[in-house]
N, C-alpha and C positions, 0 to 999 in steps of 0.2 A: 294768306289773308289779302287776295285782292280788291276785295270789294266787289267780286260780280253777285253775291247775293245782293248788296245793296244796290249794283246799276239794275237788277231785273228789280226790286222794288220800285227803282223810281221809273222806269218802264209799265209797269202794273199801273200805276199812280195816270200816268198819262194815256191809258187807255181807259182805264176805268174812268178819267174826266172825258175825254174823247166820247166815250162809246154814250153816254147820259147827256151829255152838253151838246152834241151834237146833235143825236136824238129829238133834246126839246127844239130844238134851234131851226131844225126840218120838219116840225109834226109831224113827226113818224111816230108815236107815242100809240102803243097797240097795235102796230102793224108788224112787233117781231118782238120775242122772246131770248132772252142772254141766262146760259147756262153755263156753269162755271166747274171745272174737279179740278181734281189734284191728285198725284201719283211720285212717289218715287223710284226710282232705278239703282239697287242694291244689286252688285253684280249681275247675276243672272237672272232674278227677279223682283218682280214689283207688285209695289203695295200701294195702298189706298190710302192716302195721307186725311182724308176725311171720313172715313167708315172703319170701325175695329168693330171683331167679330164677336160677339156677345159670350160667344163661348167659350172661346179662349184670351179674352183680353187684347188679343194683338190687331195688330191694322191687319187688314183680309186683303189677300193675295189677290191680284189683278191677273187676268190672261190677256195677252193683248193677240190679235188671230189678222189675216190677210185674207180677206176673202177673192172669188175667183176675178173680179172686177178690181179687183186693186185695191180695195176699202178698208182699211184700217178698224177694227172692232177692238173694243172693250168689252171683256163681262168681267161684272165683278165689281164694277168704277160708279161708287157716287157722287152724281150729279148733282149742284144747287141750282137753283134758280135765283137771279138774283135781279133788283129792281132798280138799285141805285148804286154811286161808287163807293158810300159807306157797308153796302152788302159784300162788296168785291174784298175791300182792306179787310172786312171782320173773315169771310172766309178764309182770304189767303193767311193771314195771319193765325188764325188755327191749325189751319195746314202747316205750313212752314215749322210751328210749334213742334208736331208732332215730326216733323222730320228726324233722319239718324244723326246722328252727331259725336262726337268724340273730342276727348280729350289730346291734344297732340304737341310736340315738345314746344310751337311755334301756336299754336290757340287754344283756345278755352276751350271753346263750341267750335270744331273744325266739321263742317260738311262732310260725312261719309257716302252720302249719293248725289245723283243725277236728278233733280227737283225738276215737275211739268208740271204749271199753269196753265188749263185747256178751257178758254173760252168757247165755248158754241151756240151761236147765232143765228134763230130760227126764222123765218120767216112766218107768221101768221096768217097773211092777206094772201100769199101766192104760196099754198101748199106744196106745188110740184118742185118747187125752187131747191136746189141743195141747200145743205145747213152750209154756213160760212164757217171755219175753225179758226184760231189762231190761239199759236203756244208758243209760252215761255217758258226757256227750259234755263233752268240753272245745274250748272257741271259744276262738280263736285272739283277739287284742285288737284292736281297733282303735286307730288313735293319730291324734294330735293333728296341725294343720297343722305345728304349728311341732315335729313330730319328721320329716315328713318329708321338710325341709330338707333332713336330711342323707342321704336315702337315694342309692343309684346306680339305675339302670334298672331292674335285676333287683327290687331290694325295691319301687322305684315300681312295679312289676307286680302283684308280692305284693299288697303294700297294696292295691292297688285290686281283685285280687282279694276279697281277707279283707272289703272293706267294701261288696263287691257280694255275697256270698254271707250274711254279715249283714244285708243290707237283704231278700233271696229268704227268710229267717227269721224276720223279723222282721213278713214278709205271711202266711206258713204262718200261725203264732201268733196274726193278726187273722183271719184267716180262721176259724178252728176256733174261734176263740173266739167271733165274729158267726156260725155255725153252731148251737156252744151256745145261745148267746141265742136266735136264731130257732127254734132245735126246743122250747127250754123255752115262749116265748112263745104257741108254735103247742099245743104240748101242755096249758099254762094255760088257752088260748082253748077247748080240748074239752075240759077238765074243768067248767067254768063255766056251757059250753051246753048 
């Protein structure tokens, strides 16, 4: 119980004031559209923290796909549209609601996944323009030998999920970052010669 669910609330809170205060503050009021989902990351897959499926009750599974240009797709992912920052708090808060949670010997309600808040910001006026994205992801925590003494089978699952998909994160992150370094270096090296 760190608190990163609450520091990604008050993050939400200061863009949701940002993205509308700012907005009136420019008159840019109709000149772009803010869409908002929600998704969690249960080990290997993921679900639609705002659409369950009619038919079976449960939150509907997300695909997320890479297409040949690099693009990051969703099917399967409901979008809001939303108009003001009391749109943003009612959504995210339904979302969050519905996240997975667990009982564990250290919390009430412990996070069992990976929580993304995906803002997308369209432009209206200049259709060819990309959509703008930004995401807040809230990590699920990892825990201590000695919390998961007391787990049963199911959270030993969990757990070892949340601490293998943290370690696939935690390679992303050296990667791009030994990428950085390599392309500054390489780009240094041709500025010099």
């Amino acid at each position: 119980s760190s608190g990163k669910t609450y520091t990604i609330l008050g993050l939400r809170e200061c863009i949701a004031e940002d993205l509308f205060t700012l907005q009136d503050s420019l008159h840019i009021v109709g000149d772009r559209k803010i869409y908002i989902s929600c998704f969690e990351i249960v080990g290997k897959k993921v679900y639609d923290l705002l659409h369950t499926n009619i038919k079976t009750g449960k939150k509907a599974i997300v695909k997320i796909n890479e297409d040949l240009l690099g693009d990051i797709n969703f099917k399967n992912l409901k979008e809001m549209e939303v108009d003001n920052a009391e749109d943003i708090y009612r959504v995210t808060e339904e979302a969050l609601a519905n996240r997975r949670t667990s009982t564990t010997y250290r919390n009430d309600a412990s996070s069992r996944s990976h929580a993304v808040i995906q803002f997308r910001i369209k432009n209206i006026k200049h259709t060819t323009v990309e959509d703008g994205y930004l995401r807040l992801i809230d990590l699920a925590g990892s825990e201590s030998a000695s919390d998961k003494q007391h787990h049963n089978k199911q959270l030993m699952q969990e757990t070892q999920d949340i601490h293998t998909s943290l370690s696939t994160l935690k390679s992303c992150f050296r990667s791009r970052i030994l990428t950085v370094i390599h392309v500054g270096q390489f780009q240094a090296e041709n500025l010099v010669a």
